[in-house]
ROSE-4610 file (N, C-alpha, C; in Angstrom, 1 decimal, always signed):
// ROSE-4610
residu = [X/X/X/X/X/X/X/X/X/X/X/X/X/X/X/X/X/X/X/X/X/X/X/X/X/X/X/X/X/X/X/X/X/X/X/X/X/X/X/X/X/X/X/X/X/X/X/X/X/X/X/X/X/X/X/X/X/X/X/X/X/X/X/X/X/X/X/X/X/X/X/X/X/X/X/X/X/X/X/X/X/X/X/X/X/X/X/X/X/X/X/X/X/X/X/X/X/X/X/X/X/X/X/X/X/X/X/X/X/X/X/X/X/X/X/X/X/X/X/X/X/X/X/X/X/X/X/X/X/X/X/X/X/X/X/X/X/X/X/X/X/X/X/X/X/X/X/X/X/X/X/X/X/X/X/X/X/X/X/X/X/X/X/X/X/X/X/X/X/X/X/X/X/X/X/X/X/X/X/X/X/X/X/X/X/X/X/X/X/X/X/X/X/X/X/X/X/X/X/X/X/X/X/X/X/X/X/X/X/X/X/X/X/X/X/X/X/X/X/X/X/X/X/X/X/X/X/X/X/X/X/X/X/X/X/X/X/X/X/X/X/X/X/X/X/X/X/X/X/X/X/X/X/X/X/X/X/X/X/X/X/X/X/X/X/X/X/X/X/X/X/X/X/X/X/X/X/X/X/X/X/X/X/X/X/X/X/X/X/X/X/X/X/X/X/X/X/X/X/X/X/X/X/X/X/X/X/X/X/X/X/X/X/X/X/X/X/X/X/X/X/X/X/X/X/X/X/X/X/X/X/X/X/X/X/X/X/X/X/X/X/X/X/X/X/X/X/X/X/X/X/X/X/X/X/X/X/X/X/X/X/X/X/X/X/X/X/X/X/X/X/X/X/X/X/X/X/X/X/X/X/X/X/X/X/X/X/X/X/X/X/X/X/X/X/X/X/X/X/X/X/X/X/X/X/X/X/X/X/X/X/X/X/X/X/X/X/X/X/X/X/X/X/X/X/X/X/X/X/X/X/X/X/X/X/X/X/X/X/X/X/X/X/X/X/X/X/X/X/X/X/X/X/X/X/X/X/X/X/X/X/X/X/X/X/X/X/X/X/X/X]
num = [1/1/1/2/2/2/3/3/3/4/4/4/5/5/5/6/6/6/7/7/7/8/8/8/9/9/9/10/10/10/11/11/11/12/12/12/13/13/13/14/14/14/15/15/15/16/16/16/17/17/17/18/18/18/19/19/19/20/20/20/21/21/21/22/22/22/23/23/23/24/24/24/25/25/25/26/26/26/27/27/27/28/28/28/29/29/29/30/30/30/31/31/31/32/32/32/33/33/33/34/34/34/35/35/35/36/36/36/37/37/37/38/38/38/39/39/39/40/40/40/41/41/41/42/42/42/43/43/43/44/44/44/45/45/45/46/46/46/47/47/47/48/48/48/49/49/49/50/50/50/51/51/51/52/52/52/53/53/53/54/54/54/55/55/55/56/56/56/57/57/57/58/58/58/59/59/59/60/60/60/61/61/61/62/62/62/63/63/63/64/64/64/65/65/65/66/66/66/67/67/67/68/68/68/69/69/69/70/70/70/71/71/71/72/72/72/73/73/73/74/74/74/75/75/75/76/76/76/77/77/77/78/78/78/79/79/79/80/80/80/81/81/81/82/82/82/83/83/83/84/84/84/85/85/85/86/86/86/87/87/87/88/88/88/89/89/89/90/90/90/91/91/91/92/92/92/93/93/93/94/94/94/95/95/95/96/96/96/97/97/97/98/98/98/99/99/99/100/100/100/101/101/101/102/102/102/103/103/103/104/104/104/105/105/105/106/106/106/107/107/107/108/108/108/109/109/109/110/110/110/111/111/111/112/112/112/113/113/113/114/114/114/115/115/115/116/116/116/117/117/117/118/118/118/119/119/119/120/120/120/121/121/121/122/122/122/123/123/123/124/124/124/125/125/125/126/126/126/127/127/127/128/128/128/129/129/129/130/130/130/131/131/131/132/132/132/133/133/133/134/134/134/135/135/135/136/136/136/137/137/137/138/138/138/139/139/139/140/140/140/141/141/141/142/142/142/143/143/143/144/144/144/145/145/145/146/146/146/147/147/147/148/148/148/149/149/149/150/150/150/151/151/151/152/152/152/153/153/153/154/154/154/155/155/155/156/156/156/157/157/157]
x = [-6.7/-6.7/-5.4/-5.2/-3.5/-4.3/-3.3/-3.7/-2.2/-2.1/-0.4/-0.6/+0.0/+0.1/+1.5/+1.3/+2.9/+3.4/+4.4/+5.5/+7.0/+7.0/+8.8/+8.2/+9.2/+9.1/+8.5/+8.9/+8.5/+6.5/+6.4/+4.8/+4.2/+4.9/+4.4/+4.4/+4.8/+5.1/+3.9/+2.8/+1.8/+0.5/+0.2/-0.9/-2.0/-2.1/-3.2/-3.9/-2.8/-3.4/-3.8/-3.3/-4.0/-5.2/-5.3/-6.8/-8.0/-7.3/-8.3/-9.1/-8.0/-8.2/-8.8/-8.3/-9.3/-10.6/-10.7/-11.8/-13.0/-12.4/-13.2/-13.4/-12.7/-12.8/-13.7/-14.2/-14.5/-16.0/-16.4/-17.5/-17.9/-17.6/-17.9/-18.5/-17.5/-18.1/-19.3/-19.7/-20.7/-20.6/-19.0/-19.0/-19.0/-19.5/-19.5/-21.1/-21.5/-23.1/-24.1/-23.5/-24.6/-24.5/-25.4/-25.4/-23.8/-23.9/-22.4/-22.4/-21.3/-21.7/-21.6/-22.7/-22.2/-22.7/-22.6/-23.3/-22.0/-22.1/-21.0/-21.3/-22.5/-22.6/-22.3/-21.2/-20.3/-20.8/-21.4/-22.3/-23.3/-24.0/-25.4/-26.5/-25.1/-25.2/-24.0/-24.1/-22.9/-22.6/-21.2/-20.8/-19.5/-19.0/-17.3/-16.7/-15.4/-14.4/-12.8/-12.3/-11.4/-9.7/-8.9/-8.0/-6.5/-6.1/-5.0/-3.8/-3.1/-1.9/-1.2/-0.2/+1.0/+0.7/+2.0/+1.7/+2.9/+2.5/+3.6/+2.8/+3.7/+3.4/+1.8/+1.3/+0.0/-1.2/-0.6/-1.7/-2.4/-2.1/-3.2/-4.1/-3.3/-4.4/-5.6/-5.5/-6.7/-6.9/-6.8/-7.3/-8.7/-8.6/-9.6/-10.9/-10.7/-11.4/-12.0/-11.2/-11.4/-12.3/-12.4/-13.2/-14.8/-14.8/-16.2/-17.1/-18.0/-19.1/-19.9/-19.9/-20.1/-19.0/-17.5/-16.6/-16.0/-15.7/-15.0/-13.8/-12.7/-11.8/-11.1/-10.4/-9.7/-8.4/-7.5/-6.0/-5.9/-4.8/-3.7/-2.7/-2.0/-0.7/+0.2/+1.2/+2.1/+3.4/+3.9/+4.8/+5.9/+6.1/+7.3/+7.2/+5.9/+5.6/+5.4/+5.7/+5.7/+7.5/+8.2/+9.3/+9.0/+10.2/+10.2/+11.2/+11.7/+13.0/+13.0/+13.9/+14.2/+14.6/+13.6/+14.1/+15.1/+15.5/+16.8/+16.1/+17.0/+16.7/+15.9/+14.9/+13.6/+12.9/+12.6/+11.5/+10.9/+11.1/+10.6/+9.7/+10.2/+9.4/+7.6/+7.1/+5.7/+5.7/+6.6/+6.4/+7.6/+7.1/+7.7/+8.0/+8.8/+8.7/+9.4/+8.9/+9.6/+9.5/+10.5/+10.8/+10.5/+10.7/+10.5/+9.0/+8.7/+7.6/+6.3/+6.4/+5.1/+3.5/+3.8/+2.4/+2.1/+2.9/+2.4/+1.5/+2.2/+1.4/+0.4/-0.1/-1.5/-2.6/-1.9/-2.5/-3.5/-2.5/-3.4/-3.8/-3.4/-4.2/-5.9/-6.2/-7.0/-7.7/-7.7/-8.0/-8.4/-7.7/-8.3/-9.6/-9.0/-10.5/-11.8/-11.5/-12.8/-13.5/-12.3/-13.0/-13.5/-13.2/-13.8/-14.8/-15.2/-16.4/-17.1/-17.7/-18.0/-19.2/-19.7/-21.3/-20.5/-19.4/-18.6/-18.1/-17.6/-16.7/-15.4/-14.7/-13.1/-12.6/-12.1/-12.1/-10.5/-9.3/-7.8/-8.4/-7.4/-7.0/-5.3/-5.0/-3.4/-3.2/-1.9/-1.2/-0.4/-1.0/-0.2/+1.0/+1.4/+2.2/+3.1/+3.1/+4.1/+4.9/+4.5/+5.4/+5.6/+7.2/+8.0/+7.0/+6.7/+6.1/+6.1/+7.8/+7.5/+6.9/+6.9/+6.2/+4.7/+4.4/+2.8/+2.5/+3.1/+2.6/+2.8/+3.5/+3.6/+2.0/+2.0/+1.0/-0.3/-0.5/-1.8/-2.2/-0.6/-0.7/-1.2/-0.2/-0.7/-2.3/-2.7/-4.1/-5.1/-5.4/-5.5/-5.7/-4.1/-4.6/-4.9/-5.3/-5.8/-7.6/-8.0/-8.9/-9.6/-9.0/-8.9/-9.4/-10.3/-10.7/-10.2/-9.9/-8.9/-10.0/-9.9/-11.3/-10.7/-11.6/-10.7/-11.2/-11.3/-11.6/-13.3/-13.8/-15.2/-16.0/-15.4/-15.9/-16.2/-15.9/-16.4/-17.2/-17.7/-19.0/-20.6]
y = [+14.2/+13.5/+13.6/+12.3/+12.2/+12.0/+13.3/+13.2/+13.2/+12.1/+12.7/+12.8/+13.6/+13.7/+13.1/+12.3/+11.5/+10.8/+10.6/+10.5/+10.9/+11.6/+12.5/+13.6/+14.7/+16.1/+16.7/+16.1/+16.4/+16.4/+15.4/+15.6/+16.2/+16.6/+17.0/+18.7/+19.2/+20.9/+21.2/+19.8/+20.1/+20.6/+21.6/+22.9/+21.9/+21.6/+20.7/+19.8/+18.8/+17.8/+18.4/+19.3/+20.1/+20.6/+21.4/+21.9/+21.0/+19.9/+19.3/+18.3/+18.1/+17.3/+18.2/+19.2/+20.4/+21.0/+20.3/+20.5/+19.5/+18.1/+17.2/+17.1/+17.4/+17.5/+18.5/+19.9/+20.7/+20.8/+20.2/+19.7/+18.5/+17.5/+16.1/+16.6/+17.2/+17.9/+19.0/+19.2/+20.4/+21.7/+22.0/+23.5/+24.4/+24.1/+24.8/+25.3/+24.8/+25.5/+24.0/+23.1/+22.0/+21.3/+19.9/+19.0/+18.2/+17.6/+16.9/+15.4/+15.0/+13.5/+12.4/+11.9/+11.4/+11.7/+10.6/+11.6/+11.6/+13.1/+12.8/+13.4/+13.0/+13.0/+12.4/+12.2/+11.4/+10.9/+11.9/+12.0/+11.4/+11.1/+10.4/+9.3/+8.0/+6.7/+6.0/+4.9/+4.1/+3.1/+3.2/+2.6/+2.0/+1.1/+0.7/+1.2/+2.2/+3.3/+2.4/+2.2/+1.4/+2.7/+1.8/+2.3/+1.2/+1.5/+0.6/+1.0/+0.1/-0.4/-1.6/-0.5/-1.5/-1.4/-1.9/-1.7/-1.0/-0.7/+0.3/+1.6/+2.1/+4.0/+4.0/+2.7/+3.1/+1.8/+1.2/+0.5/-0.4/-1.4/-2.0/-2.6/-3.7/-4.9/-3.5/-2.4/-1.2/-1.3/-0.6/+0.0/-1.2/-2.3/-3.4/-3.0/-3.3/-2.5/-0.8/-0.1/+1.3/+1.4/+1.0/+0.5/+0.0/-0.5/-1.1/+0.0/-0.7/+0.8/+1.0/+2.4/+2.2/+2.2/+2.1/+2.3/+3.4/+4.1/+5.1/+5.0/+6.2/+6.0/+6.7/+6.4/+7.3/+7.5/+6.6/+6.6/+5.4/+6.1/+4.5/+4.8/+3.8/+4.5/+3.2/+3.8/+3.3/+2.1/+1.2/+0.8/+1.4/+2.1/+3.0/+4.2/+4.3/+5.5/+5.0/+3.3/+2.9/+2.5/+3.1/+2.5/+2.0/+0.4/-0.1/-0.7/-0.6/-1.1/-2.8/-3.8/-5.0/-5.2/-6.3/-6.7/-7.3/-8.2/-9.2/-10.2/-10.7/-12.5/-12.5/-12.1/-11.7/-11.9/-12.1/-12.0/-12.9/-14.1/-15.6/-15.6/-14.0/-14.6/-14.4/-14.3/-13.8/-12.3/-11.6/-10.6/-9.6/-9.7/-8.7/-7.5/-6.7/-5.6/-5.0/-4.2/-3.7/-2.0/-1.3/+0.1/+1.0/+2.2/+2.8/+3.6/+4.6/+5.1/+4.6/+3.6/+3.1/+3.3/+3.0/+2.9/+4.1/+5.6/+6.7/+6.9/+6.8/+6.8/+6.2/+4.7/+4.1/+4.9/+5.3/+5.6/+6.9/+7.7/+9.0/+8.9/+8.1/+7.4/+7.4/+6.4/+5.7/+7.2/+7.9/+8.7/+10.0/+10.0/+11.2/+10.9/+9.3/+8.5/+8.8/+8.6/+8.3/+9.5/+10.8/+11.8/+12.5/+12.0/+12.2/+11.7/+10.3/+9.7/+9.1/+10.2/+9.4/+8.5/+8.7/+7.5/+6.1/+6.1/+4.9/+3.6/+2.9/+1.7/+1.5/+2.0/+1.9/+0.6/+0.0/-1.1/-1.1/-1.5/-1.5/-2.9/-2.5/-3.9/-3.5/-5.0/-4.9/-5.8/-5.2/-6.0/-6.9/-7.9/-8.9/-9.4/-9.2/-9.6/-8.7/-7.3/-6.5/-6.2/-7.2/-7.3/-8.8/-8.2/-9.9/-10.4/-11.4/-12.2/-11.0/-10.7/-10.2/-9.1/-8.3/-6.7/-7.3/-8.5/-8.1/-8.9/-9.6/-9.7/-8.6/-7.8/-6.5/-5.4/-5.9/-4.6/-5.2/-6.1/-6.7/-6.9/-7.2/-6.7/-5.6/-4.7/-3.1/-3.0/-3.5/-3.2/-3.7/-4.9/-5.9/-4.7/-4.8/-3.6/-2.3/-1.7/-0.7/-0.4/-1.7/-2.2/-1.7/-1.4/-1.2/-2.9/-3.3/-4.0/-4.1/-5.4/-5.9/-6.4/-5.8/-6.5/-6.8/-7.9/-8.6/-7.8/-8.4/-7.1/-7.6/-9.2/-9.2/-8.5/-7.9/-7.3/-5.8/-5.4/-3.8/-4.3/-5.2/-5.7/-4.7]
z = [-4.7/-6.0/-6.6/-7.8/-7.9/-9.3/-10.5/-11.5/-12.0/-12.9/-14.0/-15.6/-15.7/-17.0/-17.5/-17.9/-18.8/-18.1/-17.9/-17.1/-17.0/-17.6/-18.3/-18.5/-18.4/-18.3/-19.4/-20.4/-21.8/-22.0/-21.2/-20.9/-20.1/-19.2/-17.8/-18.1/-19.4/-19.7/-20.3/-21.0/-21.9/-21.2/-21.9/-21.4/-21.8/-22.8/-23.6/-22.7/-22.3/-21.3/-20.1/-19.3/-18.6/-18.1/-19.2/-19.5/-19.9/-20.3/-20.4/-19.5/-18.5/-17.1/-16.5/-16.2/-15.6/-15.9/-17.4/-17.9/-17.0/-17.2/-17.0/-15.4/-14.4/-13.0/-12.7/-13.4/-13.6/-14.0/-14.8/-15.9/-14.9/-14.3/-13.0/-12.3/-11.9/-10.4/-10.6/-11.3/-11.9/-11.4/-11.5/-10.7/-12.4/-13.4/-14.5/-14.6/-13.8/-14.3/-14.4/-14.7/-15.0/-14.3/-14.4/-13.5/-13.4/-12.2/-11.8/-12.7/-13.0/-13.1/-12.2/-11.9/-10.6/-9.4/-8.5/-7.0/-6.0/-5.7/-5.4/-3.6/-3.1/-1.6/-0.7/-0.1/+0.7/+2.1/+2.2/+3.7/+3.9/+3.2/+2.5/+2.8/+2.8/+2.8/+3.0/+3.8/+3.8/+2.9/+1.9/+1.2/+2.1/+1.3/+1.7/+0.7/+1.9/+1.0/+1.3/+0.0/+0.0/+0.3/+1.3/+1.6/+1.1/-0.1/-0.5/-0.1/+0.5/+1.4/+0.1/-0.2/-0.8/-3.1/-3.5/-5.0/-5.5/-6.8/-7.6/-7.5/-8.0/-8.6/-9.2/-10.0/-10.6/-9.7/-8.8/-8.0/-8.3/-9.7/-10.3/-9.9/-8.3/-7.5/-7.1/-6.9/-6.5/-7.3/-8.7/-9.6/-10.2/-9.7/-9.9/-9.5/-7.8/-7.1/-7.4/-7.7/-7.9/-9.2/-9.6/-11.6/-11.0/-10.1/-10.0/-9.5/-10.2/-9.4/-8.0/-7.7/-5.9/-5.0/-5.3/-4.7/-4.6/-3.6/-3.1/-2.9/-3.0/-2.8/-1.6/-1.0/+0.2/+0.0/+0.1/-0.1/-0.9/-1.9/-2.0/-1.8/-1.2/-0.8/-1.7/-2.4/-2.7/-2.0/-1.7/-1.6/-0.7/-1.8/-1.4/-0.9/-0.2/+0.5/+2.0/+2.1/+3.9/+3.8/+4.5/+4.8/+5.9/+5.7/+7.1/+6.9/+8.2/+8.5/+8.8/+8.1/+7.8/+9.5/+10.3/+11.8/+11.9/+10.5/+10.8/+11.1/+11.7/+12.1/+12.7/+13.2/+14.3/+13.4/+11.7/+11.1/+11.3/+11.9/+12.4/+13.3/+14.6/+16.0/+15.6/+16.4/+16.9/+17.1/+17.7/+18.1/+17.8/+16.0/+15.1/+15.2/+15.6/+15.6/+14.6/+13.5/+12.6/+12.2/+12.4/+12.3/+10.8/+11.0/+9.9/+10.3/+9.7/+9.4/+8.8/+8.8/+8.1/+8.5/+10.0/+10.6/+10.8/+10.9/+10.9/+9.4/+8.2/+7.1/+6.7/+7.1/+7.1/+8.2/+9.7/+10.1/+10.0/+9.6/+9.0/+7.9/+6.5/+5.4/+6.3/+6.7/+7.3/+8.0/+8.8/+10.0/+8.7/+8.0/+7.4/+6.2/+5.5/+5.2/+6.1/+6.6/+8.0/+8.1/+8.3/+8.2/+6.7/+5.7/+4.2/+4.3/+4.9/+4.6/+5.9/+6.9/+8.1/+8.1/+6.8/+6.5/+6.7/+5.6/+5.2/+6.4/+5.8/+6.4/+5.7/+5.9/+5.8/+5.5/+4.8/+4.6/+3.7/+4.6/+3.8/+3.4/+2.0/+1.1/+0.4/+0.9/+0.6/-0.4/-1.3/-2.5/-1.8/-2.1/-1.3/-2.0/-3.1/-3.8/-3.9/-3.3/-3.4/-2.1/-1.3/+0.3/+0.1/+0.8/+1.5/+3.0/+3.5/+4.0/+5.6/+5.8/+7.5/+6.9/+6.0/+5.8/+6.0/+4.8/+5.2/+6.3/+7.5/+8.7/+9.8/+9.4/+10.3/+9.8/+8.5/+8.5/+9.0/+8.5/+8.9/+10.6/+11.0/+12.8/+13.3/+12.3/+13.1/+12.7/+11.5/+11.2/+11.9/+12.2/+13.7/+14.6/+15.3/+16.2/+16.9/+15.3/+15.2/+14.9/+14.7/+14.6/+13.1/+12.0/+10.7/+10.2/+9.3/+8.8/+7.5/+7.0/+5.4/+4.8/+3.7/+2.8/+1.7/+1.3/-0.1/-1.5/-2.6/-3.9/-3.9/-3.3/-3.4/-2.3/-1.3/-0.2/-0.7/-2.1/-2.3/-3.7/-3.4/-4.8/-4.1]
C-alpha cells in the first residue's frame, strides 16, 4: 500500500498525519479489537483486480476505476516506473522492438497480483493518454503475449 502524506518535506515530518493514517488502516482492518470495515477476504470469490499500467505520480485514469465499489487493487504503476528505450525509426515496423526495463516491471506487477488474489482475474488497464503511440503498442504487445487481459474502466462495473 502507497500512502503520502503531503508532498514536500515540510509535510512528510508531521506525526499528526501519521497517526492518524495508521489510525485508520488500523481501525479497517479491524486489528484493534472490532469489526473490519469492509471485507477484506481475497481468497473468497472472484472479483476483477485491476492492474494499472501507465499515468502520473497520483494515477487519476485508475483512481476512476479504484473508487468504484467491488474493485480491487493490485498494482499501479506509474509512468515513470516503465523505462523504455525510444527504437528510432523502427517505430513504424510491425515488429517493434523496444528496450528498457519495462516488461520486467509489468511482469512481476501482474505475477505477484495473481498471487495476492488467486480467486481474481487480473485485468491491466492502461492510460492511454500518457504513452506516445510506439509505447502503447509495445505494451499492449507484450500484454497480448503474455496473455494478460486489458480491460476498459466498464469492464470493473
Amino acid at each position: 500500500m502507497f500512502v503520502e502524506i503531503g508532498s514536500t518535506e515540510e509535510y512528510w515530518k508531521r506525526q499528526d498525519a501519521a497517526q492518524a493514517i495508521a489510525l485508520l488502516v488500523w481501525e479497517g482492518l479491524g486489528l484493534g479489537g472490532g469489526d473490519a470495515v469492509g471485507d477484506w477476504s481475497r481468497n473468497c470469490f472472484q472479483q476483477k483486480i485491476l492492474l494499472g499500467i501507465g499515468g502520473g505520480h497520483y494515477v487519476p485514469r485508475h483512481m476512476d476505476i479504484v473508487r468504484k465499489d467491488g474493485v480491487w487493487v493490485g498494482h499501479l504503476i506509474a509512468g515513470y516506473s516503465l523505462p523504455m528505450e525510444d527504437p528510432g525509426p523502427s517505430k513504424s515496423q510491425a515488429n517493434l522492438e523496444v528496450g528498457g526495463t519495462w516488461k520486467q516491471a509489468i511482469r512481476v506487477a501482474f505475477d505477484t497480483t495473481r498471487a495476492a488474489f488467486p480467486q481474481g482475474e487480473v485485468l491491466a488497464h492502461l492510460d492511454n493518454k500518457s504513452f506516445k503511440g510506439w509505447q502503447r503498442n509495445a505494451i499492449v504487445g507484450f500484454l497480448a503475449e503474455q496473455n494478460i487481459k486489458v480491460g476498459k474502466p466498464s469492464d470493473f462495473c
